[in-house]
C-alpha positions as CSV (number, residue, x, y, z in Angstrom):
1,X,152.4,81.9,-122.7
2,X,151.2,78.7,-121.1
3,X,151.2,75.6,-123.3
4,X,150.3,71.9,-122.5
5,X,152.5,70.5,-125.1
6,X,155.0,68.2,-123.4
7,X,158.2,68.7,-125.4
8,X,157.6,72.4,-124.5
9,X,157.1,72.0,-120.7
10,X,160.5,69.6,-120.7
11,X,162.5,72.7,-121.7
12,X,160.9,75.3,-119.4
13,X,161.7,73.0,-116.5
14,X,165.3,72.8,-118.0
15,X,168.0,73.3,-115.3
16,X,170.2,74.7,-117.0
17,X,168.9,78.8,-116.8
18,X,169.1,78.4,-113.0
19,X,172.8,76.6,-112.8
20,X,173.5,79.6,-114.8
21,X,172.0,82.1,-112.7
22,X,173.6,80.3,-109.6
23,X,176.9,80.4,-111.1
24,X,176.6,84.6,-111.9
25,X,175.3,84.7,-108.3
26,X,178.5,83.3,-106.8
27,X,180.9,85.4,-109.2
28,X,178.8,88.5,-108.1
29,X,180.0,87.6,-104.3
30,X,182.9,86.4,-104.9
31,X,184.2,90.4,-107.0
32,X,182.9,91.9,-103.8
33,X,186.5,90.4,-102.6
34,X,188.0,93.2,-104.5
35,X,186.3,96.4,-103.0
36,X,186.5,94.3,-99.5
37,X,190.0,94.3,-99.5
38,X,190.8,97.6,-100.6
39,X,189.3,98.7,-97.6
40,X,191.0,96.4,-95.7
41,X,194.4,97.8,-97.2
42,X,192.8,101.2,-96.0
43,X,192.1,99.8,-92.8
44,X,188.6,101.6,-93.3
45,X,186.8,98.7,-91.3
46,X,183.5,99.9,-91.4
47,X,183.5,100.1,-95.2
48,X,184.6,96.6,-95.0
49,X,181.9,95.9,-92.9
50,X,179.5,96.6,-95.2
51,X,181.3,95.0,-98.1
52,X,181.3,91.8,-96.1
53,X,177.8,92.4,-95.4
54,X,177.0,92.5,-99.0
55,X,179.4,89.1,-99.6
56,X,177.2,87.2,-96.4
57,X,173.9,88.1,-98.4
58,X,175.0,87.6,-101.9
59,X,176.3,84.1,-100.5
60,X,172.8,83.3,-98.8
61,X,171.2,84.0,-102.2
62,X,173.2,81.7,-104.1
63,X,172.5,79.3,-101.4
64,X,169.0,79.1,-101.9
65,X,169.3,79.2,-105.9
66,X,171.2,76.3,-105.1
67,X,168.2,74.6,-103.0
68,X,165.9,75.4,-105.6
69,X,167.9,73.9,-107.9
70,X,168.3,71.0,-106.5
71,X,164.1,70.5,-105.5
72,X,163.5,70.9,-109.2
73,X,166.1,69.4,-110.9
74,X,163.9,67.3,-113.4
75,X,164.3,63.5,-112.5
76,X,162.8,62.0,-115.6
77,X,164.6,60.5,-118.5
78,X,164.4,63.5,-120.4
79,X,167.4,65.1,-118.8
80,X,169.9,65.3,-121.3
81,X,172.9,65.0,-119.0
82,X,172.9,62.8,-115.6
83,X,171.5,64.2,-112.7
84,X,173.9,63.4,-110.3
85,X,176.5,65.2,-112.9
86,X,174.5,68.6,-112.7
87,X,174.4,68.2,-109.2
88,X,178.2,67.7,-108.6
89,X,178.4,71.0,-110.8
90,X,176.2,72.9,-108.9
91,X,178.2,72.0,-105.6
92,X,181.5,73.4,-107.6
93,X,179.6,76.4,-108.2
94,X,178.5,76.9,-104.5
95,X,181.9,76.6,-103.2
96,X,183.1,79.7,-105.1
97,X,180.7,81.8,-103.3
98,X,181.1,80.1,-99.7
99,X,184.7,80.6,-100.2
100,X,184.2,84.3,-100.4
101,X,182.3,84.6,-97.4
102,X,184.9,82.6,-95.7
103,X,187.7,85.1,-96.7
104,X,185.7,87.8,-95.7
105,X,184.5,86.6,-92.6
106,X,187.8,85.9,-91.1
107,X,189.8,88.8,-92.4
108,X,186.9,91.6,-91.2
109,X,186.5,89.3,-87.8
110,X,190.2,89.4,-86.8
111,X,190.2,93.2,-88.5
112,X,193.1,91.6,-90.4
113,X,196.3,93.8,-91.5
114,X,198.0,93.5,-94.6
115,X,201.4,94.1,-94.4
116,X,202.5,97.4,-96.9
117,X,205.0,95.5,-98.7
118,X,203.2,92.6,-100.3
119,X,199.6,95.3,-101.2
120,X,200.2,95.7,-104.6
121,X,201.1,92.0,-105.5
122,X,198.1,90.6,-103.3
123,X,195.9,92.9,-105.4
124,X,197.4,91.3,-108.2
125,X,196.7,87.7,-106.7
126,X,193.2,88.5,-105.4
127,X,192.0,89.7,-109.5
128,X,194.2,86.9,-111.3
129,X,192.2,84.3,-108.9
130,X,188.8,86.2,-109.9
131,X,189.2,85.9,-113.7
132,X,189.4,82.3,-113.7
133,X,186.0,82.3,-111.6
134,X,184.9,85.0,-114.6
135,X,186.1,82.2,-116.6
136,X,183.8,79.7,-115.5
137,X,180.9,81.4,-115.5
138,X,181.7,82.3,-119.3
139,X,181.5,78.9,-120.1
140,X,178.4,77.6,-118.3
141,X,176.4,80.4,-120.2
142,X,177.1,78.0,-123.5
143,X,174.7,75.3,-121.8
144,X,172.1,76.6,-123.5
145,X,174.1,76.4,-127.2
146,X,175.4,73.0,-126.2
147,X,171.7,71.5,-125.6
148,X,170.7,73.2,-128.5
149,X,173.3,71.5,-130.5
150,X,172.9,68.1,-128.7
151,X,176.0,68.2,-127.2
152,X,178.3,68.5,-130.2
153,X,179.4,70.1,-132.8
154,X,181.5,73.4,-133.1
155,X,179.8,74.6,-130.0
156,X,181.8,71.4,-127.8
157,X,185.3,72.5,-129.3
158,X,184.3,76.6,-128.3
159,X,183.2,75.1,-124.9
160,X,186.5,72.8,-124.8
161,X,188.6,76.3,-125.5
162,X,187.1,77.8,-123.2
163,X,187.7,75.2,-120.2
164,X,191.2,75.3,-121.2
165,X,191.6,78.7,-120.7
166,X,190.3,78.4,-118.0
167,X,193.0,75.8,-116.8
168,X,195.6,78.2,-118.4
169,X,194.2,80.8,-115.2
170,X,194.4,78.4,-112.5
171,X,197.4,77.9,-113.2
172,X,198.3,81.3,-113.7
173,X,196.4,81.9,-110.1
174,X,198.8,79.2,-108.8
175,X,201.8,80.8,-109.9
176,X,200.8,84.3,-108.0
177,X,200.3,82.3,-104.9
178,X,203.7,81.2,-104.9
179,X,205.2,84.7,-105.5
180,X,202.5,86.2,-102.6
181,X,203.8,83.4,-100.2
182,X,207.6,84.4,-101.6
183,X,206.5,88.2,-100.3
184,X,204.7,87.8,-97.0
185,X,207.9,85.2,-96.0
186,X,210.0,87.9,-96.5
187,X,208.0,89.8,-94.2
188,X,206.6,87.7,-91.8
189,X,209.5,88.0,-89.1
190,X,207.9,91.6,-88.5
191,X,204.5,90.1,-87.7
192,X,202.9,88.7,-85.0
193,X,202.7,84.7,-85.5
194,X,199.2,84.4,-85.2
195,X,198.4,87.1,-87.8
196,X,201.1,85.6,-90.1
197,X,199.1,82.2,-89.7
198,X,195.8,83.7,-90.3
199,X,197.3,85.3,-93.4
200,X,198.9,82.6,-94.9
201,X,195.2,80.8,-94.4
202,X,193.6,83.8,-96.6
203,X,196.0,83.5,-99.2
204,X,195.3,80.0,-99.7
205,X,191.7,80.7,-99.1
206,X,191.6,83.4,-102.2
207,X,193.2,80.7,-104.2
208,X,190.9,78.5,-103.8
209,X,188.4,80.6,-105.6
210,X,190.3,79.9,-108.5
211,X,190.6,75.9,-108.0
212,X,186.8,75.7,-107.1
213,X,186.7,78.1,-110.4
214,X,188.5,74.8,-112.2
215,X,186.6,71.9,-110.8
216,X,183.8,73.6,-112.3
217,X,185.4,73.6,-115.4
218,X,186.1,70.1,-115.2
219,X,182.5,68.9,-114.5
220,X,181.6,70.8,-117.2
221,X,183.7,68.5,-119.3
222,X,182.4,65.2,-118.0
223,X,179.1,66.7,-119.6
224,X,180.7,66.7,-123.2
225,X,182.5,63.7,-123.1
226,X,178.6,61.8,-122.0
């Protein structure tokens, strides 16, 4: 239905629906990790392929939500939070789903190995770092309810709950690092140097899925406490 009242045609040009569409975008590339790198466990490197294919589009898509976002990102005083706030935000939000093609980019281009011993427990890592990404995009679906409200209310202490369980999985991400660095040092010797290297990159790369998850989290913050 098109309307000419004004108050009406602020809140269809509201960013918000499309921050949250970007957001689901990136956590949609950034699961493809987890079908990626069971076939790199497999070593079945055409069905990687084509999982990595499927990262390198979903990441292109989210790039230009992102664009889109940020040519019609209203500019008027009407915005209920700052600009240059949503903005930041939106950049966290990218980063989760450039980070994913990164990790799949270099593991498929160098056809990367993952030593039998530390499988299970980088499995482990790889899922622990995608539910605080999971995390984040639960909570930027309550922009809606926290314009609604006005920015306060019950709705700030669900969102407040929910950003610190979302810390809670960073940390929990962090701690799975640790234990996967613990396991591919034990093994490392048996390695070639340069793939150990390359490795030790990934795993910091898949955490930082998780920390890009966070910094989200703590933009989102900065929005309640305006």
């Amino acid at each position: 239905m098109v309307t000419n009242n004004p108050i009406m045609q602020m809140f269809a040009r509201s960013p918000f629906k499309p921050m949250q569409e970007h957001i689901a975008k990136a956590q949609s590339c950034a699961v493809e990790l987890i079908p990626f790198f069971d076939a790199v466990m497999a070593e079945d490197w055409d069905e990687a392929a084509k999982v990595q294919h499927k990262i390198a589009v979903l990441e292109g898509e989210a790039d230009v939500m992102k664009k889109d976002v940020r040519q019609n990102l209203p500019k008027n005083i009407f915005l209920p939070v700052p600009r240059t706030d949503l903005l930041d935000l939106l950049r966290m939000q990218d980063k989760i789903a450039n980070r994913a093609k990164d990790i799949a980019g270099l593991t498929l281009g160098r056809k990367m190995t993952i030593p039998t011993e530390i499988q299970p427990i980088m499995k482990e890592y790889i899922r622990s770092s995608l539910k605080a990404s999971a995390q984040a995009l639960k909570a930027l679906n309550e922009l809606d309810e926290l314009v609604t409200t006005g920015f306060r209310g019950h709705e700030v202490d669900v969102v407040e709950d929910m950003i610190h369980e979302l810390d809670d999985l960073e940390h929990d991400a962090d701690e799975m690092e640790r234990r996967v660095r613990l396991a591919l040092f034990a093994v490392e010797k048996e390695m070639h140097p340069i793939d150990a290297m390359f490795l030790y990159k990934i795993v910091n790369w898949i955490g930082d899925v998780a920390d890009k998850a966070q910094q989200v989290g703590s933009r989102l913050q900065l929005l309640l406490a305006q």
